[in-house]
ROKE-425684 format. One line per field, with one value per atom (N, C-alpha, C, O): residue number from 1; residue in one letter; chain; atom name; y, z, x. Coordinates in steps of 0.05 Angstrom, whole numbers. Layout:
BEGIN
i = (NUM ...)
aa = (A ...)
ch = (A ...)
at = (CA ...)
north = (Y ...)
up = (Z ...)
east = (X ...)
//
This chain:
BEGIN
i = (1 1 1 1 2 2 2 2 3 3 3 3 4 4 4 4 5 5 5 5 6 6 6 6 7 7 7 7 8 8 8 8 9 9 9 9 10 10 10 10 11 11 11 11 12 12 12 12 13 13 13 13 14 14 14 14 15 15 15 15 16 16 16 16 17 17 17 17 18 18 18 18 19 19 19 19 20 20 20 20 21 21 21 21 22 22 22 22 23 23 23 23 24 24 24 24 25 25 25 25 26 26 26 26 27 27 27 27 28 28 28 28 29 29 29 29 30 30 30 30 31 31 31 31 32 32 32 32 33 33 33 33 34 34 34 34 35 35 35 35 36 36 36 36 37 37 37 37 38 38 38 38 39 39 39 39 40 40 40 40 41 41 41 41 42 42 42 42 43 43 43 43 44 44 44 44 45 45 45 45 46 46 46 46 47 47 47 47 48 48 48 48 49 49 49 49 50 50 50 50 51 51 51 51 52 52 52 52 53 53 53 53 54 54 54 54 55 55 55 55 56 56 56 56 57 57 57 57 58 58 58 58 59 59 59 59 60 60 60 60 61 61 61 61 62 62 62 62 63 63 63 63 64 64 64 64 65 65 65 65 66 66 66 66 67 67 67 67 68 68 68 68 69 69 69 69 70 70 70 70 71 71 71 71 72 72 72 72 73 73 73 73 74 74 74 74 75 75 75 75 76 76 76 76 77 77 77 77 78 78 78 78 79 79 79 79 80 80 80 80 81 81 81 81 82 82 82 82 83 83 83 83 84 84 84 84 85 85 85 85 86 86 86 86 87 87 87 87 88 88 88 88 89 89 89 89 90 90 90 90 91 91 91 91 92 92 92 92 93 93 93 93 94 94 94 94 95 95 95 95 96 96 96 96 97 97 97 97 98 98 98 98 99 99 99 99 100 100 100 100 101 101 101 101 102 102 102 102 103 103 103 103 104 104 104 104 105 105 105 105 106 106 106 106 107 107 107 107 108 108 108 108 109 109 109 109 110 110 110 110 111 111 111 111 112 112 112 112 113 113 113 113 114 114 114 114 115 115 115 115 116 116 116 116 117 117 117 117 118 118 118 118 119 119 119 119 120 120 120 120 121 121 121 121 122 122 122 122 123 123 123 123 124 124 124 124 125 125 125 125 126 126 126 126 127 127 127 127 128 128 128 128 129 129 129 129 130 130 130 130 131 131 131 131 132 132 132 132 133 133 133 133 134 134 134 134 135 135 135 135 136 136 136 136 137 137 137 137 138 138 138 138 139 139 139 139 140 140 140 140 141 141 141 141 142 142 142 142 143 143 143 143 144 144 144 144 145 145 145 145 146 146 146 146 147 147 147 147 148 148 148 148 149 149 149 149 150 150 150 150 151 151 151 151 152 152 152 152 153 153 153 153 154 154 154 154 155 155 155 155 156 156 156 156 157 157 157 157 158 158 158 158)
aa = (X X X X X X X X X X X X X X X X X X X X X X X X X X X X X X X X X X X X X X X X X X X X X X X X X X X X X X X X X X X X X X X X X X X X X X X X X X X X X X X X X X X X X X X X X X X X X X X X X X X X X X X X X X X X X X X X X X X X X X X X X X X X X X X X X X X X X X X X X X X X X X X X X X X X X X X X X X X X X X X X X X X X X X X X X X X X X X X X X X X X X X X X X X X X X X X X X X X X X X X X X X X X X X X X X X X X X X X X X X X X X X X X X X X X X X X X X X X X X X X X X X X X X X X X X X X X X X X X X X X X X X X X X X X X X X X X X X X X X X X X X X X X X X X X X X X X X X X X X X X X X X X X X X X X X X X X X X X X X X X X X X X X X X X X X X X X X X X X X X X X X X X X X X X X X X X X X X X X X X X X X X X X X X X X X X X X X X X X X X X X X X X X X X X X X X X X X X X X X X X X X X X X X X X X X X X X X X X X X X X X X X X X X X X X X X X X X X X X X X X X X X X X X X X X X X X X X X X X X X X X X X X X X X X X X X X X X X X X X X X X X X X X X X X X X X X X X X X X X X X X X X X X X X X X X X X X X X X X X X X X X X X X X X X X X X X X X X X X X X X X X X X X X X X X X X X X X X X X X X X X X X X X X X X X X X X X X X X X X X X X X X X X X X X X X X X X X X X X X X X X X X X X X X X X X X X X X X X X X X X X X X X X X X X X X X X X)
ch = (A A A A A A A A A A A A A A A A A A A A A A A A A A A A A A A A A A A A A A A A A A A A A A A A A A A A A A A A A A A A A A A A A A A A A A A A A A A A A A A A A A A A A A A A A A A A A A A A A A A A A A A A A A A A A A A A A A A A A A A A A A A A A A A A A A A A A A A A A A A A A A A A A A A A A A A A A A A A A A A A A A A A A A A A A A A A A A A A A A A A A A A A A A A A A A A A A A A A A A A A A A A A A A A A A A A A A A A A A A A A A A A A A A A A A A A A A A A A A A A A A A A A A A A A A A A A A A A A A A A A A A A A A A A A A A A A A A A A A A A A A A A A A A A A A A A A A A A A A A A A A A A A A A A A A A A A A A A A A A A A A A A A A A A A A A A A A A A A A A A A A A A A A A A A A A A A A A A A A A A A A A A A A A A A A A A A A A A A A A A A A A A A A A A A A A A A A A A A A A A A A A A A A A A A A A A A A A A A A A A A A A A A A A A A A A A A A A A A A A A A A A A A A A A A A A A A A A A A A A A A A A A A A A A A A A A A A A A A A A A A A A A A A A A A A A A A A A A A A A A A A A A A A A A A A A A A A A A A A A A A A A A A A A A A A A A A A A A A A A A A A A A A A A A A A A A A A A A A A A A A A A A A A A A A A A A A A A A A A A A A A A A A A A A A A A A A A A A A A A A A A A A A A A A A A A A A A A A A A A A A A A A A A A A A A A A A)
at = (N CA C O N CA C O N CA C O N CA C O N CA C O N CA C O N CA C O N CA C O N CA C O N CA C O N CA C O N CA C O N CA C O N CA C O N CA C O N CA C O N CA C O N CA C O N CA C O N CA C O N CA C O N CA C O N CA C O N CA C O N CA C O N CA C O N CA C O N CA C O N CA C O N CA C O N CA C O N CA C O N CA C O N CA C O N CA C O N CA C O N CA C O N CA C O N CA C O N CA C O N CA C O N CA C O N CA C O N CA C O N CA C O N CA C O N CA C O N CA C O N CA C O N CA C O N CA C O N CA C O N CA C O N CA C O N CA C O N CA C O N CA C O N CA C O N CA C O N CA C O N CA C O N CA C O N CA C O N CA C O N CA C O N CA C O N CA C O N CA C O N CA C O N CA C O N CA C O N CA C O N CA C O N CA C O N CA C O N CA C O N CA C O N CA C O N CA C O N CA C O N CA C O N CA C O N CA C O N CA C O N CA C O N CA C O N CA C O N CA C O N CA C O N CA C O N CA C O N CA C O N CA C O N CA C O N CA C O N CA C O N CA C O N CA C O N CA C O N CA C O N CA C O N CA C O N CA C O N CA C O N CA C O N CA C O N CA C O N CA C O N CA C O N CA C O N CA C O N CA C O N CA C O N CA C O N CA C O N CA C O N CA C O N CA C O N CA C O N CA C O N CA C O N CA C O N CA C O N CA C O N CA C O N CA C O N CA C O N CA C O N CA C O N CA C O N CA C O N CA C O N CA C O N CA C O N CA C O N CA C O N CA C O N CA C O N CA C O N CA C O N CA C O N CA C O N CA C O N CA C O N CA C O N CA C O N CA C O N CA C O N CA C O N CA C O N CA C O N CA C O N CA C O N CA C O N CA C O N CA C O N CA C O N CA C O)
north = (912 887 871 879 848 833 808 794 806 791 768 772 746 714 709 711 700 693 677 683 656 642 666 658 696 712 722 728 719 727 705 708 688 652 659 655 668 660 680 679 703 726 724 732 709 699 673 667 665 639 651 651 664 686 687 676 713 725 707 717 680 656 644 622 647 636 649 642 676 695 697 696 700 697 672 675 640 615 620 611 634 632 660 667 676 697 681 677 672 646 628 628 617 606 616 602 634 649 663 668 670 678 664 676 642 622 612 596 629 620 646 666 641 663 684 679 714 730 727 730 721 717 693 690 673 646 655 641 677 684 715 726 722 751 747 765 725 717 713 725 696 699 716 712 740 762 777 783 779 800 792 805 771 759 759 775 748 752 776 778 797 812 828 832 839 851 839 850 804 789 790 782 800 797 831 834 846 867 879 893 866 875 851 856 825 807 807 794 823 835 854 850 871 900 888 891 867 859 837 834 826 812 828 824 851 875 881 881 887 908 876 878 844 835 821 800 827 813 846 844 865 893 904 918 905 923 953 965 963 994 1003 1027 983 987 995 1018 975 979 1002 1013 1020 1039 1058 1071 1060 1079 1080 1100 1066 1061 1075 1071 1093 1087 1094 1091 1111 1112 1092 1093 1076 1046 1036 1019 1043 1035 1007 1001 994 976 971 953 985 987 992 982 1007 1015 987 992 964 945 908 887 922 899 901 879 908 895 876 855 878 855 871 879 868 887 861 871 841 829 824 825 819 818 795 781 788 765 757 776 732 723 735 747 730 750 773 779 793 812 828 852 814 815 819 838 794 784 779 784 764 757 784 780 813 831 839 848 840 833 826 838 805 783 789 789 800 804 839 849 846 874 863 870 846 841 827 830 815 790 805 797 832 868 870 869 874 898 884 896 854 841 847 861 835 836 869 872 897 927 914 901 918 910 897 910 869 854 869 866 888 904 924 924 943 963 954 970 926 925 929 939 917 908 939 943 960 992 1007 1020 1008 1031 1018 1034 998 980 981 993 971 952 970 968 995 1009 1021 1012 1039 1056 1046 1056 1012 990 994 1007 984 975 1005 1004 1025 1057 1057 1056 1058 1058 1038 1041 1010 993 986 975 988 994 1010 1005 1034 1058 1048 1047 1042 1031 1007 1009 993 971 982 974 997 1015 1028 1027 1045 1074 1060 1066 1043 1035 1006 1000 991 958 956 949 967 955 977 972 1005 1033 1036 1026 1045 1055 1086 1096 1096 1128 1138 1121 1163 1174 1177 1181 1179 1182 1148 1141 1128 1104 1094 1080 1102 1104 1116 1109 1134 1141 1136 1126 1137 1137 1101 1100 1074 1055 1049 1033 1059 1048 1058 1046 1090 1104 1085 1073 1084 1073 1041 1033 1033 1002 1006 988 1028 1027 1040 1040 1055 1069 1045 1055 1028 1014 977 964 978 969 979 961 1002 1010 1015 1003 1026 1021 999 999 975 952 940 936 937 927 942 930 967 978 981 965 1003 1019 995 993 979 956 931 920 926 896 898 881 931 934 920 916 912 901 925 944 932 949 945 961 918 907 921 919 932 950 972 981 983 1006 1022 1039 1003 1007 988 967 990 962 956 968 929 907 909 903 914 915 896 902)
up = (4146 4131 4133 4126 4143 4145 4118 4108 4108 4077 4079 4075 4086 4080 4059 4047 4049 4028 4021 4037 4000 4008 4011 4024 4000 3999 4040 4052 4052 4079 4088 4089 4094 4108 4097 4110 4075 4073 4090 4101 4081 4099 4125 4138 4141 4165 4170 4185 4150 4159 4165 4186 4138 4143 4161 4171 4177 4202 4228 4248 4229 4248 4240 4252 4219 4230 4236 4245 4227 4239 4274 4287 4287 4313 4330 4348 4312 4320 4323 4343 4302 4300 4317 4315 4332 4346 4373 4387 4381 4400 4402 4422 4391 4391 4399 4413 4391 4404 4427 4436 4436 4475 4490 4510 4487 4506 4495 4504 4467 4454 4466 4475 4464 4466 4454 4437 4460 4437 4407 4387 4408 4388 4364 4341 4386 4368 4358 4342 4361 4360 4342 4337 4337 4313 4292 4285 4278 4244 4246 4229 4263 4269 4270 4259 4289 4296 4272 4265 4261 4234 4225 4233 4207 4194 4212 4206 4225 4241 4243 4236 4257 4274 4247 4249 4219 4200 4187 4169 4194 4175 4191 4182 4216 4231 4217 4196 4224 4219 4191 4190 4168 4146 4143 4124 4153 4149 4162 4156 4180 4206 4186 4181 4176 4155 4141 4145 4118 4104 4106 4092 4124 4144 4150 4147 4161 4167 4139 4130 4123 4100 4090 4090 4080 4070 4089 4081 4105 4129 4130 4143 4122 4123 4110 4118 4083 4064 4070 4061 4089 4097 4108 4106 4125 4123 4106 4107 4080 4049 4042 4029 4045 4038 4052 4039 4074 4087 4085 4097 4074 4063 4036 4023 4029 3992 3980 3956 4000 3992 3980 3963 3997 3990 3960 3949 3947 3931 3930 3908 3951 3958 3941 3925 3940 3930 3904 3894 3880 3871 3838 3815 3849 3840 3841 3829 3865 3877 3897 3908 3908 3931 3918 3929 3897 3891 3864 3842 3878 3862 3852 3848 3847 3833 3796 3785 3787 3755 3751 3765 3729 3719 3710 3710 3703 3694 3667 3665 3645 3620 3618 3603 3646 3629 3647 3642 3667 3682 3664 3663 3643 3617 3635 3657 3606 3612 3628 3650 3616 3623 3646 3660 3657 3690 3704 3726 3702 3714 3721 3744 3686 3694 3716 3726 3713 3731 3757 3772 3764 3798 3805 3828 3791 3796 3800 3812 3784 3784 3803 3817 3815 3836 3863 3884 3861 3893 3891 3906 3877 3870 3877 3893 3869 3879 3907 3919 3916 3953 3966 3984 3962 3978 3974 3991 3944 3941 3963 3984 3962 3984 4016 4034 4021 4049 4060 4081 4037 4033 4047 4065 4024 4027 4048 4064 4051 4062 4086 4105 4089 4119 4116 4097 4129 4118 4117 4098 4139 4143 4120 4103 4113 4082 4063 4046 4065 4032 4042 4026 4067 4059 4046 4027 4056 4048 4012 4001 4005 3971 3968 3966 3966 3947 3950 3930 3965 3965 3953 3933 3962 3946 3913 3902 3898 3875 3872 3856 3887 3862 3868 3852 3888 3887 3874 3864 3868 3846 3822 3805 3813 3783 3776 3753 3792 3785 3787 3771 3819 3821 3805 3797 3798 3782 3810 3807 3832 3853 3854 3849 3864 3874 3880 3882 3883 3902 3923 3939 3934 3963 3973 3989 3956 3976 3968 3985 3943 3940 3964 3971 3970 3995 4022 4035 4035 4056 4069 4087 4053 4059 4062 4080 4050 4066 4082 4097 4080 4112 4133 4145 4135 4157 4162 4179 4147 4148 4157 4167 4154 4170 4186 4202 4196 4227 4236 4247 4235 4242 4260 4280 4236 4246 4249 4255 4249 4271 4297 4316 4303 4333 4346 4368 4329 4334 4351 4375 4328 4330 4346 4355 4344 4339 4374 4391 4380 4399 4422 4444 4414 4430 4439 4460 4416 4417 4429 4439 4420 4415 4406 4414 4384 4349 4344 4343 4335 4312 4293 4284 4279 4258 4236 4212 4244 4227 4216 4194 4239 4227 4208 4191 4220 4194 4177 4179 4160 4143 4155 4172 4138 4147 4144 4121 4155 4150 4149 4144)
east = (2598 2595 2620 2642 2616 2630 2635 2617 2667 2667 2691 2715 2680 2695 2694 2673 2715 2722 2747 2765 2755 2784 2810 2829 2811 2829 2835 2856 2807 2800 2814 2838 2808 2822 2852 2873 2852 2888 2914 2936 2890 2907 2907 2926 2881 2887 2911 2930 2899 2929 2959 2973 2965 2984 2992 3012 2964 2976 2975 2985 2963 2964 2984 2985 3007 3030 3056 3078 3042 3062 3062 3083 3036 3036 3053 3069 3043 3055 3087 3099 3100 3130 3138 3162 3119 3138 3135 3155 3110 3107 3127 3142 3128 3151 3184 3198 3191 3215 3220 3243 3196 3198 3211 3220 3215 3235 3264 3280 3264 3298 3315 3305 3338 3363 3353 3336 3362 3359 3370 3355 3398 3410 3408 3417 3386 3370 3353 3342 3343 3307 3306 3284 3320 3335 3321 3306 3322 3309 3288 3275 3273 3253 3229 3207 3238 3239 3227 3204 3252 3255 3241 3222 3231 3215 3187 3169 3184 3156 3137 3114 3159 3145 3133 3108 3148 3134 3118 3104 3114 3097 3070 3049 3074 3040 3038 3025 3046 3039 3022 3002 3037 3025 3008 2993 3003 2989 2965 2945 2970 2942 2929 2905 2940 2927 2913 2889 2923 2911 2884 2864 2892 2862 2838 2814 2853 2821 2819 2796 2838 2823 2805 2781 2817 2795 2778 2767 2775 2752 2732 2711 2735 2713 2724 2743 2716 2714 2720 2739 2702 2708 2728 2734 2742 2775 2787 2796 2791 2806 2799 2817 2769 2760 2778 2794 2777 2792 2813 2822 2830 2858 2868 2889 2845 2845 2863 2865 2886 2907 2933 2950 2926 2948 2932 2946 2910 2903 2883 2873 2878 2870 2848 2852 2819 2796 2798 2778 2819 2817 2819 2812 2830 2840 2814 2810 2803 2785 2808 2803 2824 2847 2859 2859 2869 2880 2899 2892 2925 2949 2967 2989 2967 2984 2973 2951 3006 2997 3002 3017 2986 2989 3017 3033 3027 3045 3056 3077 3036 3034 3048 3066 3028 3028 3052 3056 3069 3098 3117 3133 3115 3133 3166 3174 3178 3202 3216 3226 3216 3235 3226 3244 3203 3189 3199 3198 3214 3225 3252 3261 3270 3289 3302 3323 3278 3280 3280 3298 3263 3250 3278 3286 3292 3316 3346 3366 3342 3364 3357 3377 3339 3329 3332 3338 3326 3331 3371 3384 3377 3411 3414 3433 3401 3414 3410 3427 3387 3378 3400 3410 3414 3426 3458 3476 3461 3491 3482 3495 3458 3460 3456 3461 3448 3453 3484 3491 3504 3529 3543 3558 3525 3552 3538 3552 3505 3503 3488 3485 3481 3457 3434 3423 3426 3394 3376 3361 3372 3360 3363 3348 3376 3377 3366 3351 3379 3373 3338 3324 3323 3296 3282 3266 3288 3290 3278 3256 3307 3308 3306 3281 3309 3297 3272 3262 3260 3228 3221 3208 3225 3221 3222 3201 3246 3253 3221 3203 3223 3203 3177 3160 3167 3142 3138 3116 3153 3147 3151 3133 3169 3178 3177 3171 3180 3168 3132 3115 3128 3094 3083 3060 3094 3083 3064 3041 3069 3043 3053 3074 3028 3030 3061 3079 3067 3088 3076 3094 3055 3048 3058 3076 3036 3049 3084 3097 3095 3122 3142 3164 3128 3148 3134 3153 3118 3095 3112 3128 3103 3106 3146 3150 3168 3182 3197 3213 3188 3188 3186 3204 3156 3146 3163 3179 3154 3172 3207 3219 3216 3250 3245 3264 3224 3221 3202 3183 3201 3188 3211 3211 3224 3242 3262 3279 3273 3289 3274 3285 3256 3235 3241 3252 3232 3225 3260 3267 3269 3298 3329 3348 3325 3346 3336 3345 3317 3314 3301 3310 3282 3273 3290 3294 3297 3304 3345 3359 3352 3381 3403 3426 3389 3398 3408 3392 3454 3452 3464 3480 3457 3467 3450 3455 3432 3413 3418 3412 3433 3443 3461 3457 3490 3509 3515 3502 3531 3535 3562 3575 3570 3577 3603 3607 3626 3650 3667 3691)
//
């Protein structure tokens, strides 16, 4: 079964402008085309996922681990019920992230601070608490480190 809906169109938009902007960088310098990159190449990726899970339902199903189905697919909180001290955790927690790119490199930071607002800001599983930013730093280290031979990734910044 196939399911359109405005949540379906948006996640495609998403991932149609993630494609447009990696398009776009095939003909820049490497070193013009890095941010881009970074930003792109994980924004098709999880923007592609999320397209199949809401364009066929039985995707999301098969996912049921990320929790997808269990919510309607739809994991955001309201404004409410975030509250002020919501706010001021999410606003801590980007501030630990940009201190740990600082000591230990990006690769470690996307590691634990993911880890951190998965398990204890969004409250999700320990399977997808640890499972998702695994994959996401072997993913860009793959991507970047071993492909692209980016190793600003690796250590931090001296």
């Amino acid at each position: 079964m196939v399911r359109i809906n405005e949540r379906t169109v948006f996640s495609f938009l998403i991932c149609a402008f993630s494609v447009v902007l990696l398009i776009q960088t095939l003909e820049m310098r490497a070193d013009a085309a890095l941010v881009p990159r970074v930003i792109g190449v994980p924004l098709f990726i999880f923007s592609g996922f999320q397209f199949l899970c809401d364009l066929f339902p039985t995707v999301a199903r098969r996912f049921s681990f990320a929790g997808l189905e269990k919510t309607g697919m739809d994991n955001s909180k309201s404004e409410e019920e975030f509250g002020l001290k919501g706010n001021y955790l999410f606003i801590g927690w980007m501030v630990l992230f940009f201190l740990l790119i600082y000591f230990v490199g990006v690769i470690a930071s996307i590691v634990i601070a993911f880890f951190l607002y998965l398990r204890f800001l969004a409250k999700q599983s320990w399977t997808l608490s640890i499972l998702y930013p695994l994959l996401f730093a072997l993913s860009v280290y793959l991507i970047f480190v071993q492909g692209m031979g980016v190793y600003y990734f690796t250590s931090p910044v001296s």
